[in-house]
C-alpha positions as semicolon CSV with decimal commas, in nm:
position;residue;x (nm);y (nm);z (nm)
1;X;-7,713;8,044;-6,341
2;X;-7,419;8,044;-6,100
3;X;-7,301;7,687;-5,970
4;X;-7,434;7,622;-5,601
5;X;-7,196;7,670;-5,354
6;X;-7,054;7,349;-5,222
7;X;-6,998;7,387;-4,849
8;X;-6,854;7,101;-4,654
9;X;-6,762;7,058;-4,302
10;X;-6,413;6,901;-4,115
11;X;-6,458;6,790;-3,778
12;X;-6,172;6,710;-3,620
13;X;-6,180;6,488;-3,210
14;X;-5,974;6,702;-3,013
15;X;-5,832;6,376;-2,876
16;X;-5,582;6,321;-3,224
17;X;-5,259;6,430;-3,209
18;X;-5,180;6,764;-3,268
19;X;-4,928;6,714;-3,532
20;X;-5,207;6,485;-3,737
21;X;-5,492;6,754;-3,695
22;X;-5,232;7,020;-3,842
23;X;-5,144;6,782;-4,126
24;X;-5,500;6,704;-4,216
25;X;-5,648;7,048;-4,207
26;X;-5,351;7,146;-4,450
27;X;-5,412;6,919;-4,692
28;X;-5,804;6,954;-4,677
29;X;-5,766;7,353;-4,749
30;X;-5,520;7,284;-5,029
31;X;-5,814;7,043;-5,184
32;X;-6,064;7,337;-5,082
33;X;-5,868;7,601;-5,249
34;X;-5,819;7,364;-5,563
35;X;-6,151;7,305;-5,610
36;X;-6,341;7,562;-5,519
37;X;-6,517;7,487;-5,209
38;X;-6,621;7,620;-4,875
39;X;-6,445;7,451;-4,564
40;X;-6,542;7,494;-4,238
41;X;-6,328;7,347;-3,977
42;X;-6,479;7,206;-3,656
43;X;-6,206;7,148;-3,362
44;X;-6,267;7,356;-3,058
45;X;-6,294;7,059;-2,798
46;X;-6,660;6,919;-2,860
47;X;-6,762;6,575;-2,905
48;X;-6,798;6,505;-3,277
49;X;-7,151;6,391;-3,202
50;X;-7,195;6,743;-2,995
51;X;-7,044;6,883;-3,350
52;X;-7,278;6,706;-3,568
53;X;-7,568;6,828;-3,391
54;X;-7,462;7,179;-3,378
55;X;-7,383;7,141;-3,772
56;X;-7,745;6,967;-3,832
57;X;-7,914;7,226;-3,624
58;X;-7,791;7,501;-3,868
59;X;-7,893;7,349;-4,194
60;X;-8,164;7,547;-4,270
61;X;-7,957;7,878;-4,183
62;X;-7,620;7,743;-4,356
63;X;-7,667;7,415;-4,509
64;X;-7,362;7,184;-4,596
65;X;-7,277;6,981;-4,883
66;X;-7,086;6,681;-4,648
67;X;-6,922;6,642;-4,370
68;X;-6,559;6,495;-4,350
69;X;-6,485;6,326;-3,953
70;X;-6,197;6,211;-3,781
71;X;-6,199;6,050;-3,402
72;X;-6,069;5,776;-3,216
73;X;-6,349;5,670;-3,058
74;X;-6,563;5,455;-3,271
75;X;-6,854;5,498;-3,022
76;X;-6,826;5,869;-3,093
77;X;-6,826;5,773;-3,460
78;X;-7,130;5,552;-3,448
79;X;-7,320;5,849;-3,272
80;X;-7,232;6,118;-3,504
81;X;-7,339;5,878;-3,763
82;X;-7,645;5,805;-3,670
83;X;-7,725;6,191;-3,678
84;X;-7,603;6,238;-3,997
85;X;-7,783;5,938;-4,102
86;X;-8,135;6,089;-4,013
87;X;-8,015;6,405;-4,199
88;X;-7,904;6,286;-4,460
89;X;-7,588;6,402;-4,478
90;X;-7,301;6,208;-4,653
91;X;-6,976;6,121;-4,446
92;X;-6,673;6,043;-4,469
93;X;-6,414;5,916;-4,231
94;X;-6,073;5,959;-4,221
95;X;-5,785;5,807;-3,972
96;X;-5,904;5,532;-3,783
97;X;-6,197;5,315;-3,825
98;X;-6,146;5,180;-4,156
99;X;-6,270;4,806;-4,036
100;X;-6,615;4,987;-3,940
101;X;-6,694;5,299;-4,105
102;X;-6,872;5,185;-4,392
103;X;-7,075;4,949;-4,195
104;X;-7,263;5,215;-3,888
105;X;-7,297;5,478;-4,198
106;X;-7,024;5,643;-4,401
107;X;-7,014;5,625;-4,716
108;X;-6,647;5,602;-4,765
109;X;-6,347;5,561;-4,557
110;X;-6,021;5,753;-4,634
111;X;-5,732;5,624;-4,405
112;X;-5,510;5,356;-4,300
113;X;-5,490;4,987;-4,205
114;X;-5,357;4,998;-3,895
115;X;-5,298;4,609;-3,850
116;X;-5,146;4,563;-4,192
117;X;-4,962;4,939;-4,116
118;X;-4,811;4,763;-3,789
119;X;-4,727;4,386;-4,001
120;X;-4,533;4,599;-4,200
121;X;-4,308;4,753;-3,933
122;X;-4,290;4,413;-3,823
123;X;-4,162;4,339;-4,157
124;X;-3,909;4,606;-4,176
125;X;-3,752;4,511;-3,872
126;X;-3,762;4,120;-3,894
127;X;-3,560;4,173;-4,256
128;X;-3,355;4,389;-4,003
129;X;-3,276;4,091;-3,796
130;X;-3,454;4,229;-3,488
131;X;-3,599;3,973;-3,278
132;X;-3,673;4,205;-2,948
133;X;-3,910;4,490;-2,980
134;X;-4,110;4,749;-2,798
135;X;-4,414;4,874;-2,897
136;X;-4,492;5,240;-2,709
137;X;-4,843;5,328;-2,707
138;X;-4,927;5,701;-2,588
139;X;-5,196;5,753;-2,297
140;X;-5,450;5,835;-2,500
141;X;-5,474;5,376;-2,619
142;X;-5,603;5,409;-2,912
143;X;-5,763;5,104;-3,087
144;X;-5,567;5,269;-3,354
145;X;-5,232;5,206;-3,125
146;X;-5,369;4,875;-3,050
147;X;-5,393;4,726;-3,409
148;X;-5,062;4,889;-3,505
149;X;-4,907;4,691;-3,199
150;X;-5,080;4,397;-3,263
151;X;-4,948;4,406;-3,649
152;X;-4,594;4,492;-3,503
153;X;-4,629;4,142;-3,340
154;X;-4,756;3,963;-3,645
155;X;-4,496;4,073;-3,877
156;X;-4,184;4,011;-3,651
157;X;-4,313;3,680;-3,556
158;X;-4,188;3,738;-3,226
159;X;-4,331;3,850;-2,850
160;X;-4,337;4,219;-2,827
161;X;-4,333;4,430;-2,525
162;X;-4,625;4,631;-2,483
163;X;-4,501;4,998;-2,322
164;X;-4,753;5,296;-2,231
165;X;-4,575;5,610;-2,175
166;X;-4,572;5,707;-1,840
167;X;-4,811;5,994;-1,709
168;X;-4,609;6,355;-1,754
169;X;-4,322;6,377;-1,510
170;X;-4,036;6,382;-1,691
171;X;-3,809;6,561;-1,919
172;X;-3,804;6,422;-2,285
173;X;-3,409;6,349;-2,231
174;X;-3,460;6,174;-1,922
175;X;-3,766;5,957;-2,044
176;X;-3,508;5,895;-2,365
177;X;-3,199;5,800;-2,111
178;X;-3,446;5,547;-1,898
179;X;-3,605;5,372;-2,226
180;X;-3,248;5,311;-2,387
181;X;-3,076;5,188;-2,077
182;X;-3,338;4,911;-2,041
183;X;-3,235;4,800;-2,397
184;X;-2,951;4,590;-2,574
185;X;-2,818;4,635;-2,871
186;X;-3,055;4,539;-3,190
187;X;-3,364;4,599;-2,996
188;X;-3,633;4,768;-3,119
189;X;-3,867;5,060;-3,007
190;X;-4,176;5,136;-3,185
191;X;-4,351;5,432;-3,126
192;X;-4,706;5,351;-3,241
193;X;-4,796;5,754;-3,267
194;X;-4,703;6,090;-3,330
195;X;-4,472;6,188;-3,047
196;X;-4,149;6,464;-3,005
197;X;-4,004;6,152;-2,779
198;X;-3,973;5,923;-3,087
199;X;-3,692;6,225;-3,238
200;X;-3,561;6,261;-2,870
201;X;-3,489;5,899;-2,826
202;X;-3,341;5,834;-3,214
203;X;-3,095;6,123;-3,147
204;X;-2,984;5,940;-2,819
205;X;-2,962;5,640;-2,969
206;X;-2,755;5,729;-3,278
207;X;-2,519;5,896;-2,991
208;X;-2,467;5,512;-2,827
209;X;-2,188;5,403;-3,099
210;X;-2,126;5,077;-2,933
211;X;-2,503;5,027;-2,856
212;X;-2,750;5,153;-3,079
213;X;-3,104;5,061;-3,044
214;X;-3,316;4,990;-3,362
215;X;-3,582;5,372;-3,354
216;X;-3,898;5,341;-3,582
217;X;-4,166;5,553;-3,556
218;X;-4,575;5,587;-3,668
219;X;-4,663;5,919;-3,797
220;X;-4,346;6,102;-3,759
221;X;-4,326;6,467;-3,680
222;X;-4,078;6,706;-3,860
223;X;-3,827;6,660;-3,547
224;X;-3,831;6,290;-3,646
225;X;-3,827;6,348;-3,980
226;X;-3,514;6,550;-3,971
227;X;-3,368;6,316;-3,743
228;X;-3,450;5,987;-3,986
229;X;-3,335;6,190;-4,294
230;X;-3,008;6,234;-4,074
231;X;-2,973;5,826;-4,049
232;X;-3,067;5,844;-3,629
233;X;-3,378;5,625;-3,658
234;X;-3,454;5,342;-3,882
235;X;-3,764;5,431;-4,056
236;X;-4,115;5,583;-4,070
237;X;-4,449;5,444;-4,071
238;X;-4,588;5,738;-4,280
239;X;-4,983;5,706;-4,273
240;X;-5,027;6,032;-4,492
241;X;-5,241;6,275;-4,319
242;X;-5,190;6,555;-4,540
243;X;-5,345;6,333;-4,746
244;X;-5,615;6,196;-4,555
245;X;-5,733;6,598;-4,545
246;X;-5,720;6,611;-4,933
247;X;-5,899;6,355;-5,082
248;X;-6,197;6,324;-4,872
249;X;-6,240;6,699;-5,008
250;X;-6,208;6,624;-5,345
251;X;-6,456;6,289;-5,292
252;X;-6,738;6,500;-5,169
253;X;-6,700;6,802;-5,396
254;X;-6,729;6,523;-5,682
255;X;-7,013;6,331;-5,568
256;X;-7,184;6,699;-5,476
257;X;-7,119;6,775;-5,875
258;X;-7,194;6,438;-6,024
259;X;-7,350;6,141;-5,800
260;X;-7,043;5,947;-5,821
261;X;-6,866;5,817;-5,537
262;X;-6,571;5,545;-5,518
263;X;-6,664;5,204;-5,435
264;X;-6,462;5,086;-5,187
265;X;-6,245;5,255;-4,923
266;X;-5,919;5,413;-4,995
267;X;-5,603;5,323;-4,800
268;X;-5,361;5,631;-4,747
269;X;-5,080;5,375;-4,544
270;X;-4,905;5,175;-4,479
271;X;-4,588;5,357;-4,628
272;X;-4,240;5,324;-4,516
273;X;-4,022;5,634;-4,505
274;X;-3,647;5,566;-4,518
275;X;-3,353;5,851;-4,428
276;X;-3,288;5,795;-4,802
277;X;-3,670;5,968;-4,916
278;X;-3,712;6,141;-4,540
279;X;-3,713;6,456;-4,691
280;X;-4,069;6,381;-4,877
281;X;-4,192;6,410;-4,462
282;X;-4,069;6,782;-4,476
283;X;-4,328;6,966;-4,641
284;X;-4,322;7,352;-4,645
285;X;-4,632;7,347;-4,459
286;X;-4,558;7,179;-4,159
287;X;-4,140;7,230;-4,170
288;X;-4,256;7,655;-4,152
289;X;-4,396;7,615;-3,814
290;X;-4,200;7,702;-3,543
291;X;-4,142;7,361;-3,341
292;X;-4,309;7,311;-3,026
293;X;-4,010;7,271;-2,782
294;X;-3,851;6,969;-2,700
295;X;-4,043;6,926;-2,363
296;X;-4,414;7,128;-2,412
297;X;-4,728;7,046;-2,315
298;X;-4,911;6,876;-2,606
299;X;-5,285;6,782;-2,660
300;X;-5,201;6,386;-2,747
301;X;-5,087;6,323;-2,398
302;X;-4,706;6,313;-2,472
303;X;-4,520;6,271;-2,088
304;X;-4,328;6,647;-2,002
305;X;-4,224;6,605;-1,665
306;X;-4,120;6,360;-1,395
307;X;-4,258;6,001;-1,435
308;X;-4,103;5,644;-1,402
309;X;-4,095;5,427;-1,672
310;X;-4,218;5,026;-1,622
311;X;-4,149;4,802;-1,866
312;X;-4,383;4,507;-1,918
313;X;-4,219;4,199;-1,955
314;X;-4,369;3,995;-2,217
315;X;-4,387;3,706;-2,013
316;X;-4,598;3,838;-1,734
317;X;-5,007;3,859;-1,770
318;X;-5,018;4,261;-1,734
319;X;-5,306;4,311;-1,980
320;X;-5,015;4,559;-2,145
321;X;-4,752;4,333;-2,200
322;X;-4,719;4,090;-2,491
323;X;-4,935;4,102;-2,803
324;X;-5,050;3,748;-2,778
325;X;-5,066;3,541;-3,109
C-alpha cells in the first residue's frame, strides 16, 4: 500500500518583511523536497485567519496534513488558531510569538526570543564600550521590534533612543546622511528589522574615518551581509529564517509519520554574525536574486522617498523614546 501523501500548508502575513518571507519559503521547500512532502504556500495578501478558513473549507476536497503560520499580529494568530483548533488541525508557528503560541493553540513554536535576541545586542555593544544607542523600528511596530528594543535596553544597561523610520520620502542616501549627522562617534544604531537602509547607512558610516558610528543590524539582508563581511557594520542579529522554514516542515512530516512531536519550543536566535563568519548570511539562494535597488518600494514599509527624520530624545515622554527600565 503506498504511504499517504503528507500535504502541509505555509501561510505566510503579508505584513513580514519581504526578505524573511523569501528566506522562510526557501528553507521550507528544501525540507519539502528532502522529505517528501507536498507544500502549499499561502501569501497572496489575506489575513491568515481569512487563509485558514479558505484552507479548512477545502478539507474534504484537498485535505492537509498541518499547517505551518507566520504573522505579526498575535490577534491574527489567536484567530487562525481558534479555527484550526475546531478542525483539528496541528500548527505550528514560526517568527514571532514564541511567549504565546503554545498557550491560544499551537502545538509548537519554531522561532526566536526576541527580548533575549535584543539583550544580546545589548551585550555585544556594551563589551564594545557603547554607552549611546539607537534602536530603529520600521513602520510596520512590531511587538517583535518592540521586545528586540526593549532587550537592546536591558543588555546595554543604558537609555536607548527609540527611532521609527520616517514615512517614505526620502532617498536611502539621504535618510543615511540625516541619521549619521545626528550621531557622535561610538554611538550606536540598531536596526531592529530587515531593512536595505541598515547596508546604506554601514557603508556611510565606514566612509566617516574620523567618525564612525557603531552599525548593527536584526535580520540582515544580503546588501548587509556583504557590507558586514566587508568590516562596514559591527555585527548581525541573525534570527535564522531559512531555518525557521525548515524545521517546522520536518516537525510536522514526523509527527504525521509517527505521533511524536518535540516538547518544548525551539529557539532559531539569538545568533550573532560577525564580518569574520558573514559569509554563512550569503547563501546561494538568496545571494542569486537580483537585489532590489537601493531605493525600491518594499512590502515591510522601508522609507523611499522624501521624509524628515525626528529623533526622540530619551529624556522626553514621547511614548517612542526611551525603553524605560
Amino acid at each position: 500500500m503506498p504511504a499517504a501523501i503528507i500535504r502541509l500548508v505555509l501561510v505566510l502575513d503579508s505584513n513580514l518583511p519581504a526578505a524573511y518571507t523569501e528566506n522562510v519559503r526557501d528553507g521550507a521547500a528544501q525540507a519539502a523536497t528532502e522529505h517528501s512532502i507536498e507544500l502549499i504556500v499561502h501569501a497572496d495578501g489575506k489575513s491568515v485567519a481569512g487563509e485558514f478558513g479558505d484552507i479548512i473549507a477545502k478539507q474534504q476536497i484537498r485535505p492537509v496534513t498541518g499547517i505551518v503560520m507566520a504573522t505579526p499580529s498575535p490577534d491574527d494568530m489567536a484567530a487562525a488558531l481558534a479555527l484550526a483548533k475546531n478542525a483539528e488541525l496541528p500548527v505550528v508557528t514560526i517568527g514571532p510569538g514564541m511567549d504565546i503560541a503554545r498557550a491560544i493553540g499551537a502545538v509548537l513554536h519554531i522561532g526566536p526570543d526576541n527580548f533575549a535576541a535584543g539583550r544580546a545586542a545589548g551585550e555585544q555593544l556594551r563589551d564594545r564600550g557603547t554607552s549611546r544607542a539607537t534602536c530603529i523600528k520600521s513602520p510596520a511596530n512590531t511587538i517583535a521590534q518592540d521586545l528586540r528594543c526593549m532587550g537592546l535596553r536591558a543588555g546595554l544597561e543604558q537609555p536607548v533612543t527609540i527611532l521609527m523610520l520616517p514615512d517614505p520620502g526620502q532617498s536611502l542616501a539621504d535618510t543615511a546622511q540625516r541619521l549619521l549627522d545626528r550621531r557622535k562617534a561610538g554611538d550606536a544604531l540598531l536596526f531592529a528589522a530587515t531593512n536595505p537602509l541598515a547596508a546604506e547607512t554601514a557603508s556611510l558610516s565606514a566612509s566617516r574615518a574620523s567618525q564612525p558610528v557603531i552599525i548593527a543590524a536584526f535580520d540582515p539582508d544580503t546588501r548587509y551581509a556583504n557590507r558586514l563581511a566587508g568590516g562596514d557594520a559591527a555585527f548581525a542579529v541573525d534570527t535564522q529564517p531559512r531555518l525557521q522554514g525548515y524545521l517546522p516542515i520536518v516537525v510536522l512530516a514526523n509527527a504525521a509519520r509517527t505521533g511524536a512531536l518535540p516538547t518544548s519550543n525551539i529557539a532559531t536566535g539569538p545568533n550573532i554574525v560577525t564580518p569574520d563568519d558573514a559569509r554563512k548570511l550569503l547563501l546561494p539562494s538568496s545571494s542569486s536574486r537580483p537585489p532590489q535597488p537601493a531605493n525600491s518600494a518594499r512590502s515591510d514599509g522601508v522609507p523611499d522617498t522624501k521624509a524628515d527624520i525626528e529623533d526622540a530624545s530619551p529624556d522626553s515622554n514621547s511614548e517612542d523614546s526611551a525603553v524605560a527600565d
